[in-house]
Each structure stands twice: as C-alpha cells, then as structure tokens.
N, C-alpha and C positions, 0 to 999 in steps of 0.2 A: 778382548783382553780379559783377566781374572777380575772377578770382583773382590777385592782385598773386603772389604768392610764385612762380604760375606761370609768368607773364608774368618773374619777373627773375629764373624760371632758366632759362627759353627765350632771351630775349635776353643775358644776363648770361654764359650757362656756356656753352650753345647752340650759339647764334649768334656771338657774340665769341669767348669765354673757350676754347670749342674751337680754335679755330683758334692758340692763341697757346701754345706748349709755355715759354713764359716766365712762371711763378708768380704772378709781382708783376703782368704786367699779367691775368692771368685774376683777381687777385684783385682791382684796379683796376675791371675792368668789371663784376664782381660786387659792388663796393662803390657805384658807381653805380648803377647799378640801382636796390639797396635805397633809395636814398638819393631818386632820382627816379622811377621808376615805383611811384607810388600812390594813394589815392583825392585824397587831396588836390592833386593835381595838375588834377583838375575843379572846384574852387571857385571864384569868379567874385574875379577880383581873385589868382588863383596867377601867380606870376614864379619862373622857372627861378632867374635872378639878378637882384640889384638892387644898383645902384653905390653905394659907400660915400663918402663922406667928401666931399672937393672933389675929386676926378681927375676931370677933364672928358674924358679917355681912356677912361673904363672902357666909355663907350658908353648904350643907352638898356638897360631891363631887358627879358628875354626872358619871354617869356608864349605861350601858347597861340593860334593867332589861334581867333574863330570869324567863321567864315567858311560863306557857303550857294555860291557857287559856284567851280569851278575857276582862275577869270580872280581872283576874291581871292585865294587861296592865292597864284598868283602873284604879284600887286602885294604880299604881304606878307613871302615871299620875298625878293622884289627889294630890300625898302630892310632886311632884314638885313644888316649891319657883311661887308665883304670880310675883315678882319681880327678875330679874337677879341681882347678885351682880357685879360690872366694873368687879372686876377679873378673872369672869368666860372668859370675853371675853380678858383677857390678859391687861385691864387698872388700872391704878392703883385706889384703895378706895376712894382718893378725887375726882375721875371724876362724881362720885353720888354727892357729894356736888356741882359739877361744875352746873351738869343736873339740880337738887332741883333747885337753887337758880335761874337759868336763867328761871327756870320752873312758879318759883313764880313771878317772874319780870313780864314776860308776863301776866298770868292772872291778877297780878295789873295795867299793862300798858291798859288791854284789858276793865280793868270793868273802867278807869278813860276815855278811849276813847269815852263807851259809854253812859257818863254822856253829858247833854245839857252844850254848850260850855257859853250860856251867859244868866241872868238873863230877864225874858221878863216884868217886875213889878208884877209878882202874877199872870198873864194872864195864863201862857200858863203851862203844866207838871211838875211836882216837878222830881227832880233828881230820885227817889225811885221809882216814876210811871210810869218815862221811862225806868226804868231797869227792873219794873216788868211786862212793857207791854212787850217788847222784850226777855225775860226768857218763858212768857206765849205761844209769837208767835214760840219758838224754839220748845219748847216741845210739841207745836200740832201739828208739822213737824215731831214729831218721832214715829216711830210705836209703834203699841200694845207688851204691855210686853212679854215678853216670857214666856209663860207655858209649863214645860220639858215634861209632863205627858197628855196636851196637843197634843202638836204635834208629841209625838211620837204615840199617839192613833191615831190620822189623819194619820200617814202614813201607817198603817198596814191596 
C-alpha cells in the first residue's frame, strides 16, 4: 500500500511547507495534507467537498475523476468552477463578500492614486490622459496573446 505519512510529508513539508519561511502557512499545508491525502480518498463515492445547506454558490462537489484517457482528464478539468467557492476551503460564504469588497476598495483606491494630485491651470495632462497614457504604457509591457493552436504547432 501508499505510505500516506510519506506522501504528506513530501508534499506537506517538502514540497510546499519548504519553501514558505512563514510558520502558519508550512503548518496550513501540513494540515492539509493530513487531512487529504489518504487511503480513503480511493473509495468510490470520496468528495474533496460537498455543499452544505441551500447556497447555490458553493458549486458542485469535488471528487476524483476516473478517467482511462488523457482527452477525459481534460474535459473534466474543463467544467471545474473558474472560481473556488470559501467553502470548499472550509470558510464560511461571506468571506467571498469579505474578498469582493476589499477587492473593489483597492482597484478604486488604485485608479484615484493614479490620478494627478493637483490642478497645473490647463498646462499640463487631464486626469483621463494620464490614466490612458499609463494603461497604454502597461499593456506594451505585456506579451503577445496567446494562440493555443499556435504554439502547440511550434512545439511539435
């Protein structure tokens, strides 16, 4: 059989928990672990998490697929949630609202920073023209889009 203990202090201390000189979360990824990697994770009918109550937010429950070839893996992949719901990691449904709102604070806190702080009489940038020069100077910082059909032609 697996040695689970070894397994969750390869990934747990390892693999994660090394890399993170911060206590709480080495000790975070060493609590998961215990918590998930073990035999009963292979019984037929195991869900990582299953939605509680009536939140129709929290999404479907996460399970193991089994799967015989590569193209399932993917299609199962594919209709996994773009967005975790808190519950899955064990918080309750307002820590979404907690994240949102702090979420939207900063990008308002972010776009009023970088407006010009004081009028220079008509001389000098309108608020809009410094927001669109520095939008213009971000995105010529960022690479060329991705094309899937692209690059997977260059790799072969």
């Amino acid at each position: 059989g697996v040695n689970w203990s070894t397994v969750q202090y390869m990934i747990g201390e390892v693999q994660y928990g090394a890399e993170s000189l911060m206590t709480w979360i080495r000790d975070s990824s060493k609590t998961f672990c215990k918590v998930w990697f073990r035999e009963e994770m292979f019984v037929p009918g195991f869900q990582f998490f299953t939605p509680t109550g009536n939140n129709t937010d929290a999404g479907k429950p996460y399970t193991i697929p089994q799967c015989k070839t590569v193209q399932q893996y993917l299609d199962f992949i594919e209709k996994l949630p773009p967005v975790d719901s808190p519950e899955v990691f064990g918080l309750h449904p307002n820590a979404n609202i907690t994240y949102q709102s702090k979420t939207a604070r900063d990008i308002l806190d972010t776009i009023l920073n970088i407006q010009p702080k004081e009028s220079s009489g008509g001389l000098g940038e309108t608020r809009e023209s410094t927001v669109s020069r520095m939008a213009d100077d971000m995105l010529s910082k960022l690479p060329d889009d991705y094309i899937p059909h692209q690059v997977k032609r260059e790799d072969k």
